[in-house]
N, C-alpha and C positions, 0 to 999 in steps of 0.2 A: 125154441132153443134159447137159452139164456146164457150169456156167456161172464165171467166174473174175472178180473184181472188185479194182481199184486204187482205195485212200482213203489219204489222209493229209491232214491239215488246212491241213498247208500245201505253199505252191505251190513251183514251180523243184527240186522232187525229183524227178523224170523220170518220172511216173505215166504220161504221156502217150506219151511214147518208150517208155517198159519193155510199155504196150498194144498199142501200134503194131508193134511190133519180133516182140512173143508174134505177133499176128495174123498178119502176114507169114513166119513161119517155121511157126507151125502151118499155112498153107496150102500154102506153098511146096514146104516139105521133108517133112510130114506126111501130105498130104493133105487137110487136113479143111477142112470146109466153115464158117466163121466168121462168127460175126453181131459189128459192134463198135459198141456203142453211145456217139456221143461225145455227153455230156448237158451237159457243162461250156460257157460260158456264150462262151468265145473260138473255141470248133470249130478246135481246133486238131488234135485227131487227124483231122476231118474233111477238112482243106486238106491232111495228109500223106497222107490215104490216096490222094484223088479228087484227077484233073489239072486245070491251074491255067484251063482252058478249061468244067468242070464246074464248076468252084469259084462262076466269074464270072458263070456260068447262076442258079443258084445264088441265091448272097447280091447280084451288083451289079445284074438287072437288073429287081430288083422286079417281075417279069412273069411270073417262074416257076412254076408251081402247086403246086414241093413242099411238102408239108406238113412242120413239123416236128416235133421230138420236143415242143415244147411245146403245142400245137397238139391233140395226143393228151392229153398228162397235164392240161390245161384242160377237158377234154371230162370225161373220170376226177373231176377234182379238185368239179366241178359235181354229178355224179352222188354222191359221197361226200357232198359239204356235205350235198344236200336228201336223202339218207337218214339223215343222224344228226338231219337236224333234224325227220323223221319219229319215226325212234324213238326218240332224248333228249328233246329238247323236247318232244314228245305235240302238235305241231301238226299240225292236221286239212291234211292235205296233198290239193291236185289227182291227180287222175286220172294224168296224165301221171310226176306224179311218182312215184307207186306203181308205174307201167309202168316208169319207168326203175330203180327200185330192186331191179326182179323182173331186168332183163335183166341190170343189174349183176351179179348175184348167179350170172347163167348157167340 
């Protein structure tokens, strides 16, 4: 698995076109099988990939059950805190936390 990442700090440089565009052509004309992660906070690679009837599902009808990418890295982000504050701080942590910090860990 190969993975390819678009950064630049600032905006209206086509990061998002130049994703979108790779994606569609490594699948189209390549074959391959492409994961596109849109993390950036307008989803806008996400409204160019998926149709505008998906989209509405989606983000307009509050009723949806997809979860999103933030959704994930809140769950992550929880798990990291009370492990550092395990083993930085030396606070005597629950039960539960020491379970999550094993699963973390895999």
């Amino acid at each position: 698995m190969k993975s390819i990442a678009f950064f630049n700090n600032k905006g209206g440089v086509g990061k998002t076109t130049l994703a979108c565009n790779l994606v569609s052509y490594l699948n189209m004309h390549k074959g391959k099988r492409v994961l596109l992660v849109d993390a950036d906070p307008q989803c806008n690679a996400t409204q160019a990939i998926l149709d505008d009837d998906r989209c509405e599902a989606i983000y307009l009808s509050g009723t949806n059950p997809t979860k999103t990418l933030y959704h994930y890295l809140l769950r992550i982000s929880a798990i990291v805190d009370a492990c550092f504050r395990l083993i930085v701080d030396g606070v005597s942590a629950p039960s539960w936390t020491r379970r999550g910090c094993a699963q973390a860990r895999g």
